[in-house]
N, C-alpha and C positions, 0 to 999 in steps of 0.2 A: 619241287621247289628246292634249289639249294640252299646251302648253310648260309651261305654269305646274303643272299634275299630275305630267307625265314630272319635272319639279323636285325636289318635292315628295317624290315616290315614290327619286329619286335620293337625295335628302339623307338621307333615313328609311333606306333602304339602307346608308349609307356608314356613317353614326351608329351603326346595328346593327353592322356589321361591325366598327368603331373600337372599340367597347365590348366587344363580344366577342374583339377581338386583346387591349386591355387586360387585361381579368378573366385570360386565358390566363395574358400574363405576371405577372400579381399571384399566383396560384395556386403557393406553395411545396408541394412536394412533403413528406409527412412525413420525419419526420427517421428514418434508420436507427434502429432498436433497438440498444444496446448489445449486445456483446458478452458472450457468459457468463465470469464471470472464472475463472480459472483458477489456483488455488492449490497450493503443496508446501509442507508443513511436518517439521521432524526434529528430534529429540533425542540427544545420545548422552552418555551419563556414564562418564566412564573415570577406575578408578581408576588411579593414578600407581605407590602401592606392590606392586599385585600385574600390574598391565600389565591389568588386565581390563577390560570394561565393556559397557555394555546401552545398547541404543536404540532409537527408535521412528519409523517415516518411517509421516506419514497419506495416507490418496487424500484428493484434493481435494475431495471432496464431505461429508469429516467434517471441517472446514475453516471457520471463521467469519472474517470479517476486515474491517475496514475501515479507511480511509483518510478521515482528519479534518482539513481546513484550517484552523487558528485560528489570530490575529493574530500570533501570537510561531513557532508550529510545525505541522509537517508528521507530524501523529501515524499512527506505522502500527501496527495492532493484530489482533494474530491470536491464537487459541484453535482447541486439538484437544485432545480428551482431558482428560490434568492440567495441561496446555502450553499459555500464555499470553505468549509474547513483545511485548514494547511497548517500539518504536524512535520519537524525535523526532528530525526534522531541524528544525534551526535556519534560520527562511526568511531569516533574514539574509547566511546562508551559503549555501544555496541557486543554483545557476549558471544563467545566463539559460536558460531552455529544460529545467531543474530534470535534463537528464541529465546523468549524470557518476558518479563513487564520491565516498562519505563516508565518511572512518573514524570510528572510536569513541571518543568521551570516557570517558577512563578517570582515574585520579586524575595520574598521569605525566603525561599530555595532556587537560589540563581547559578546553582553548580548540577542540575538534577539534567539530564539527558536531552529531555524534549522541548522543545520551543513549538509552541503554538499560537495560531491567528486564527482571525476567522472573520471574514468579508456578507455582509448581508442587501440583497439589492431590492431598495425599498424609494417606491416615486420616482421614478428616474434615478434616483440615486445611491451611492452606495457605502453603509457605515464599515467600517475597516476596525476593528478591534485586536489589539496588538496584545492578546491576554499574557506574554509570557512577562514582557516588557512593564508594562502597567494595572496590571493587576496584584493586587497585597499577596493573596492566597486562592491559588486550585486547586481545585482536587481533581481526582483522577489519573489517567495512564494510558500510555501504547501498550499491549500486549501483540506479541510475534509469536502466534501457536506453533506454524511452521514456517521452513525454509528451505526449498529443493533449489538449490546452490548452483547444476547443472544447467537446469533448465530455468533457471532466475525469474520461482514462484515465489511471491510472499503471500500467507494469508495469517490475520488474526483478529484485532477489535479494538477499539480505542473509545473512550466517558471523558470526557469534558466536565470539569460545573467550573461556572465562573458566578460567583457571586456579584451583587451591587455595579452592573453594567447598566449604560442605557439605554433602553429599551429600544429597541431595531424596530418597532413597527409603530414605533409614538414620536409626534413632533416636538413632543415638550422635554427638554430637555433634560429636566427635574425628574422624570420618569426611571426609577430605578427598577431591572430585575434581574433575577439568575438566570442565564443562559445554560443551558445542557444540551451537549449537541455528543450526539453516539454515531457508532459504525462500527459495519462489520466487512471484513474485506476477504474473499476467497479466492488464490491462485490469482492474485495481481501480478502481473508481469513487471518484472523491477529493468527498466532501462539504463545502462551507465554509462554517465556525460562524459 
């Protein structure tokens, strides 16, 4: 074989292999599949005047939810059952790295992070409770255990109590109780609008 072939045949070799180490490292791996999320949701209505009350904890697979990023909020939105709780965190209040707790705007504290509703579907119809809006005083919070930024997982927990509501599953109007509605949310996928 001459010098000028053995060349030839060297360079065509080296080119091959160059190209081929290249393509390897160009070659991302697919991306993990998310996570199945994992949801808990609860109700409890208690009345104050006789100490009584009734409630409802769903399995996570009767469980709808999602998690919506729009320019002003942080909407988290879950439905079971009659039970539709809907928490905003304000992104302006929001802490770098978005873990942390948020308490609830209520009319006492109407500068506090989260705005909460909650929608109950009872006889055909459906009571709408605007607790941030018109309710004196809530207690409770969003808490944000984690946040994989990347892959736009949220998971954490949120307690509600709403005092001196009327009662979601009574006709009479006069009917006072505490609403406490809980959740727990695992690797929700955060979509943004």
């Amino acid at each position: 074989m001459s010098i000028f072939t053995r060349s030839l045949f060297t360079a065509a070799l080296a080119a091959t292999t160059l190209l081929t180490a290249c393509s390897d490292k160009n070659t991302d791996a697919p991306a993990p599949a998310d996570p199945t999320p994992i949801y808990r949701l609860t109700h409890f209505f208690h009345d104050p005047t006789t100490n009584t009350g009734s409630g409802t904890i769903y399995p996570s697979k009767d469980i709808k939810a999602e998690a919506r990023l729009f320019p002003v909020v942080l909407a988290l939105d879950f439905s079971a059952g009659p039970d539709a709780p809907h928490l905003e965190i304000y992104r302006s209040q929001l802490k770098p790295g978005w873990v942390g707790t948020y308490a609830l705007r209520c009319r006492t504290r109407a500068t506090d992070p989260v705005f909460v509703s909650y929608s109950y579907q009872n006889n055909g119809g459906s009571r709408i409770y605007r607790f941030s809006d018109l309710t004196q005083t809530l207690t409770g919070d969003v808490t944000i255990t984690a946040y994989d930024e990347k892959r736009q997982l949220l998971s954490g927990h949120f307690e509600v109590t709403a005092p001196d509501q009327r009662d979601p599953v009574s006709d009479a109007p006069e009917q006072k109780t505490t609403i406490l509605l809980t959740g727990d949310f695992s690797d929700m996928k955060v979509q943004v609008q």
